[in-house]
C-alpha positions in Angstrom: -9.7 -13.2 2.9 -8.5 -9.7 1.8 -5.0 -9.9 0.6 -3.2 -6.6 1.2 0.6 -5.2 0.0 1.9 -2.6 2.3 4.7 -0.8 1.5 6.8 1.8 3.8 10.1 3.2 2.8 10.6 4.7 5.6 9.8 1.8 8.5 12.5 1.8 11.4 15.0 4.5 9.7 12.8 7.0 11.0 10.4 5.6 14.0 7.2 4.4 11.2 7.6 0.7 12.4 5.6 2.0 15.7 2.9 2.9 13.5 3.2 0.0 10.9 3.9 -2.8 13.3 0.5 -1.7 15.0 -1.8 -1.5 12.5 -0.8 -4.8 10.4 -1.0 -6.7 13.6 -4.6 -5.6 14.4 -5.4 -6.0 10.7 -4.2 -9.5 10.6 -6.6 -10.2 13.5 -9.4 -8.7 11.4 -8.7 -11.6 8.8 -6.7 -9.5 6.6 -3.9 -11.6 4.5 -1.4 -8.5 5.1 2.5 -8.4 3.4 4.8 -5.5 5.1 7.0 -4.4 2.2 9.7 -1.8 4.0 13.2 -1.4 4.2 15.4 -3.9 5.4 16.1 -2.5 9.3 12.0 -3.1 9.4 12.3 -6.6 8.8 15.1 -7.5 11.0 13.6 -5.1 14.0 13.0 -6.8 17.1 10.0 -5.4 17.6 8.3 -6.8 14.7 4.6 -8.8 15.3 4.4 -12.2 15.2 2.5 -14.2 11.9 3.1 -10.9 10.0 5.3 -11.1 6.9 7.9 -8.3 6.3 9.9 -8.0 3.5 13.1 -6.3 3.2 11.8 -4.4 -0.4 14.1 -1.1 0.5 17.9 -1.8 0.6 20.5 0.4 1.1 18.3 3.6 0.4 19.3 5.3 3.8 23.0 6.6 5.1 26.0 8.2 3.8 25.9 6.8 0.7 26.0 9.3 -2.4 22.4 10.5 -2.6 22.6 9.3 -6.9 23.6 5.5 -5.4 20.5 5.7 -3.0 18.6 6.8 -5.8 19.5 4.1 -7.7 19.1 1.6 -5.0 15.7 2.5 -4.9 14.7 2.6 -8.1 16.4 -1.1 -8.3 14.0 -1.8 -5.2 10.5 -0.1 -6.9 11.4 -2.5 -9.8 11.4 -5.7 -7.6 8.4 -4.7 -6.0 6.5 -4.9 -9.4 7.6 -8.7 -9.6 6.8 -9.2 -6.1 3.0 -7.7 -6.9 2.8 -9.3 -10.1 3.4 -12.5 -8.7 1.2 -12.0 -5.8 -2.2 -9.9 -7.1 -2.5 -8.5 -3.6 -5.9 -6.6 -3.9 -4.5 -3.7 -2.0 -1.7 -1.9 -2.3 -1.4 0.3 0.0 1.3 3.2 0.4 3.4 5.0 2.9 5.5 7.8 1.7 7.4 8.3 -1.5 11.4 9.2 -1.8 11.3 10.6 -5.4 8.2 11.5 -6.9 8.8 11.0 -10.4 9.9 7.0 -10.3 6.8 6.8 -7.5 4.7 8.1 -10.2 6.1 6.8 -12.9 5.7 2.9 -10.4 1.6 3.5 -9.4 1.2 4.1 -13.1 3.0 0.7 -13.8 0.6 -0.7 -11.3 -2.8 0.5 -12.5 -2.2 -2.1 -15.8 -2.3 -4.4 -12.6 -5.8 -5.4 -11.1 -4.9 -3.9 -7.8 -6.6 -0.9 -5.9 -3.8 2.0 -5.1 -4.2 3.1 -1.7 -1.8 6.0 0.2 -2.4 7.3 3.6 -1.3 11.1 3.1 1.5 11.3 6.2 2.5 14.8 5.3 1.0 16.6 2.0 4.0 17.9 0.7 7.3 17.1 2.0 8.8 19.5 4.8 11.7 20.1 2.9 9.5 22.5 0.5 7.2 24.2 3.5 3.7 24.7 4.6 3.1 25.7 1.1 0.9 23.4 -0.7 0.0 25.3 -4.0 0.0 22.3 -6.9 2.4 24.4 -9.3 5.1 23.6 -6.9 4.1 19.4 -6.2 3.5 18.6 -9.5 4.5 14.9 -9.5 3.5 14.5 -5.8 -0.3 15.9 -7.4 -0.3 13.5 -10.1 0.4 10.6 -7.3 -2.4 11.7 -5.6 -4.6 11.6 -8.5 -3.5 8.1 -9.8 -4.5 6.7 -6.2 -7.6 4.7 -6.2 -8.2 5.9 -2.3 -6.5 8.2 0.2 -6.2 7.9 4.0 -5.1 11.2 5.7 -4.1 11.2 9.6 -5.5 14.5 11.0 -8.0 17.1 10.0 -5.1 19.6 9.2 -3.8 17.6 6.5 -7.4 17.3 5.2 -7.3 21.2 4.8 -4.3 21.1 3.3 -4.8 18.3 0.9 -8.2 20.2 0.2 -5.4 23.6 -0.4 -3.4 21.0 -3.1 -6.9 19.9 -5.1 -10.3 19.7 -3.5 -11.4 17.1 -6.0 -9.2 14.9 -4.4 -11.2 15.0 -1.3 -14.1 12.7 -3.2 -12.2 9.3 -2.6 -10.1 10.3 1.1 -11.4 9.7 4.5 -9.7 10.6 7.4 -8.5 7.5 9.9 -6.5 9.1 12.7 -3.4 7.8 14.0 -3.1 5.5 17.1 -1.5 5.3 20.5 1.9 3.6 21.0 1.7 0.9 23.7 2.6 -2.3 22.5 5.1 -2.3 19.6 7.6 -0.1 21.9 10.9 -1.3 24.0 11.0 -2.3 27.8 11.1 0.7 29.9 14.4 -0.3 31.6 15.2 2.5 34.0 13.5 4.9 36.3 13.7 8.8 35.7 17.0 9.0 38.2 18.5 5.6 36.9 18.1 7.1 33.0 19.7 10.6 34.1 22.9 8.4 36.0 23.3 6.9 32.6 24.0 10.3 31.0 26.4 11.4 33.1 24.1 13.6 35.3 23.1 13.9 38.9 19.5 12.0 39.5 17.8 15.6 40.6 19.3 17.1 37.2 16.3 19.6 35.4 15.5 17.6 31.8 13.8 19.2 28.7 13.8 16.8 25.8 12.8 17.7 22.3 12.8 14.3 20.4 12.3 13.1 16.5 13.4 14.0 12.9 14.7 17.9 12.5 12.9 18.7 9.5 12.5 22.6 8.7 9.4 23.1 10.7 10.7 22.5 14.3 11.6 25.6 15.9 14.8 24.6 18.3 15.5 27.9 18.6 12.3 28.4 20.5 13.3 26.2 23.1 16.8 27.1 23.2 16.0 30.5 24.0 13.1 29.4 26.7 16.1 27.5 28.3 18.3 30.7 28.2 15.3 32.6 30.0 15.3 29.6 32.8 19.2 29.3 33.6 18.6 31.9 36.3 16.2 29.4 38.6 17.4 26.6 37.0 21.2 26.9 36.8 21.7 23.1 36.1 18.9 23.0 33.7 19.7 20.4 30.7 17.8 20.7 27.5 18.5 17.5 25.0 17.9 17.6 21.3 17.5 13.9 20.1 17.4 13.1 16.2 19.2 13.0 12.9 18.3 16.0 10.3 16.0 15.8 7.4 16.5 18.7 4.5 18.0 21.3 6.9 21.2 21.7 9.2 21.6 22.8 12.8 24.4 25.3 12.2 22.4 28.6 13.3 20.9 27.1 16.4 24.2 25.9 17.3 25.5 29.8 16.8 22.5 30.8 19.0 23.1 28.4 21.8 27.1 29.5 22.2 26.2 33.3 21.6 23.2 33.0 24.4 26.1 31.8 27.2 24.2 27.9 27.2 26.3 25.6 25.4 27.2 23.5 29.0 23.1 23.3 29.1 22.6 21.7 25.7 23.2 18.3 24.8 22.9 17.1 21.2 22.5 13.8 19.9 22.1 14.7 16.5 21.8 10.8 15.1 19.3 8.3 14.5 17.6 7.4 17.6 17.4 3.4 18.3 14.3 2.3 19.6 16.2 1.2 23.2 17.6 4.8 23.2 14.7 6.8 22.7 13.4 4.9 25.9 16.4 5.8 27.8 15.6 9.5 26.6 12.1 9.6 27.7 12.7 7.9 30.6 15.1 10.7 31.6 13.0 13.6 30.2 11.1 15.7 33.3 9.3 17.6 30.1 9.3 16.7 26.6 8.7 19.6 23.9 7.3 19.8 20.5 8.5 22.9 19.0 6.5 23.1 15.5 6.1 25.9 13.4 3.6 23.9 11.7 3.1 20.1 11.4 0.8 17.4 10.2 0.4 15.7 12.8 3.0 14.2 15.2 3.8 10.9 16.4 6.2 11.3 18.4 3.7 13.9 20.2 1.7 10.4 20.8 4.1 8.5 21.5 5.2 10.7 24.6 2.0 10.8 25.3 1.5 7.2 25.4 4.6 6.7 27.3 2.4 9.0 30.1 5.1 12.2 29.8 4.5 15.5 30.4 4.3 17.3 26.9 4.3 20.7 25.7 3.4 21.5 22.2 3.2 24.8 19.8 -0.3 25.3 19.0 -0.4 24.1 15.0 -1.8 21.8 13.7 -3.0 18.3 14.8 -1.5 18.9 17.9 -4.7 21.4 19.0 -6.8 18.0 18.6 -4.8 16.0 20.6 -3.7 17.9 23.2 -6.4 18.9 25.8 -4.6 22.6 27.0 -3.8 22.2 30.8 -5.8 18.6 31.0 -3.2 16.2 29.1 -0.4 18.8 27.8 0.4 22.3 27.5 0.1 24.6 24.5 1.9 26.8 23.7 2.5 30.0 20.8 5.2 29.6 17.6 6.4 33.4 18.4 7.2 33.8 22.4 9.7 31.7 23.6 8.7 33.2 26.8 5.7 31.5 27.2 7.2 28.1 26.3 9.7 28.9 29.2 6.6 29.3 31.4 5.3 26.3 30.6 8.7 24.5 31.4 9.3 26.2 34.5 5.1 25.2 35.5 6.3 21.5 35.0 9.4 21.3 36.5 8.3 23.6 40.1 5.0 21.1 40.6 6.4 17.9 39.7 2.7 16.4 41.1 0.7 18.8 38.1 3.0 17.3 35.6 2.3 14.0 36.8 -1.4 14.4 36.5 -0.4 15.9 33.2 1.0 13.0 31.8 -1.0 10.1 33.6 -4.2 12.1 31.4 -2.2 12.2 28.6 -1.8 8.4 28.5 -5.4 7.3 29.8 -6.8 9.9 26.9 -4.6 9.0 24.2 -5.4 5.0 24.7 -9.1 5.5 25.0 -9.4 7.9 22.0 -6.6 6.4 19.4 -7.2 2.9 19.6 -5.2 0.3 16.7 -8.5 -1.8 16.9 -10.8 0.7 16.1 -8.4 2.2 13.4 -7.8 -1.1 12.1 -11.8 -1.7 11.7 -11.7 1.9 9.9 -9.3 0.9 7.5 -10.5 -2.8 6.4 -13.8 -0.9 5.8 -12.1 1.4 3.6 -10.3 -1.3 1.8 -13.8 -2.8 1.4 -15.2 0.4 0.0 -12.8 1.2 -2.5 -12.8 -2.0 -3.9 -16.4 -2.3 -4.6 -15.7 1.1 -6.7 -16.0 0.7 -10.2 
């Protein structure tokens, strides 16, 4: 049996146990001996898989902690996670994101004295916090990661461009497994559109435009703010709700724009981290969920709306042009007219039956084409490959 490490440090903090919890669990049905290594809301989380073993490897490494004691923490964690693989001689290791790249590097070279095969699945290229600039000058560490891997798994064809933009060379030993749809490893959907809206305060027939997930520096809420302004006028009850903690940036100037544009009764923020049974309640109240990117990756979120059978709207960057079929399972939309993303909004909310077909494609399309089984079966055979490698 393959015996495979795989370590997040991200996990429920930040909505990867969707992701994690799905492909473990359909890896352990392909006879893979898998251990989750992630933080320690992960292994607690409710909606773990059963006859899968989590670990609580990351402690303390989130909050309002100084940023020097988090540091520490997780240094303190990368150096239990040696003993953990020494002990163990997984032949896999495989990675999910990195916190600080020089004690990641500085760990995977640790590792390769150890008989087990590095493997990272690229998430985002270089963190958001530094752009959609991927030149290797300014990723230095983050470039030598790379090259220390013995494969890599990228999500989308974007990122393969991009990583291709860091160091074409490193293209020889990464293969690009997509990610999948989220319909198991999610909460009960408790409440009906009206019943979710009631909970907030608001009348059942209340207007709802949600943009959900982390605020890193590429999402343009100012591009939906100011699509909300343009809609007040047929839509005087309108309510748009911005959902997620911040990453590497603050909300002050959007805040500015939303009081200087008259709107401020029309926004709600929830600026925090989203629990899994509140991000249900959110989408179950949300008439039309957005996806304001300026660039991006790809998105999860994106799929998991999309797997929850919501209407979506998306900027046009990105992985989001693959998996969004324009005016079949979503709407596109441009990064510089907040106009047309107004349009959209106002197409969904006057033909409530078009967004419904909207979303019930979204949902049948997403579940046929990203399957966990199938990206499971890509993944084992990758494992397979790589160790064979000399």
């Amino acid at each position: 049996m393959l015996s495979v490490f795989m370590i997040d440090t991200v996990g429920a903090n930040r909505g990867m146990h969707y992701y994690n919890f799905s492909l473990t669990a359909e890896l352990n049905k392909l006879d893979v001996d898998i251990t989750l290594v992630s933080t320690f809301e992960t292994a607690i989380n409710l909606l773990r898989p059963e006859h899968i073993t989590i670990l609580p490897g990351f402690k303390g490494i989130y909050g309002e902690t100084p940023k020097y004691i988090r540091g520490l923490r997780y240094a303190y964690s990368l150096l239990k996670i040696k003993q953990l693989i020494l002990r163990s001689r997984p032949q896999i290791t495989h990675f999910h994101f990195f916190q600080i790249p020089i004690l990641d590097y500085l760990f995977l070279e640790v590792l390769e004295k150890i008989p087990t095969k590095r493997i990272i699945t690229i998430h985002d290229v270089v963190p958001f916090a530094y752009g959609a600039d991927v030149t290797v000058a300014r990723h230095g560490f983050l470039h030598k990661i790379y090259q220390n891997a013995s494969g890599l798994i990228v999500n989308s064809n974007h990122s393969m461009q991009k990583l291709a933009d860091l160091d074409a060379n490193l293209l020889k030993k990464t293969i690009f497994i997509q990610p999948g749809a989220y319909t198991k490893y999610i909460p009960e959907q408790k409440f009906t559109t009206s019943e979710a809206k009631i909970s907030l305060g608001l009348e059942p027939n209340t207007p709802i435009v949600l943009v959900f997930g982390t605020i890193k520096p590429n999402k343009r809420l100012d591009l939906v703010i100011e699509a909300i302004s343009h809609l007040i006028a047929t839509w005087p009850d309108i309510r748009l709700v911005i959902a997620g903690q911040t990453q590497d940036r603050d909300v002050n100037s959007e805040i500015a724009l939303v009081k200087s544009l008259g709107i401020s009764k029309n926004v709600i923020w929830k600026l925090e981290r989203v629990s899994d049974e509140k991000m249900m309640l959110l989408f179950s109240t949300a008439d039309v969920i957005v996806f304001p990117y300026q660039w991006i990756y790809q998105s999860a979120a994106l799929l998991m709306a999309m797997s929850l059978r919501k209407a979506v709207i998306a900027t046009a960057v990105g992985s989001n042009q693959d998996i969004i079929e324009d005016g079949k399972s979503g709407l596109l939309v441009s990064t510089t007219d907040a106009r047309e993303t107004a349009v959209a909004i106002q197409k969904l909310l006057a033909d409530p039956q078009y967004a419904a077909r909207l979303a019930k494609a979204a949902k049948k399309d997403v579940t046929e084409r990203f399957s966990w089984e199938s990206i499971a079966q890509e993944t084992k055979q990758f494992y397979t490959q790589i160790l064979h490698q000399d």
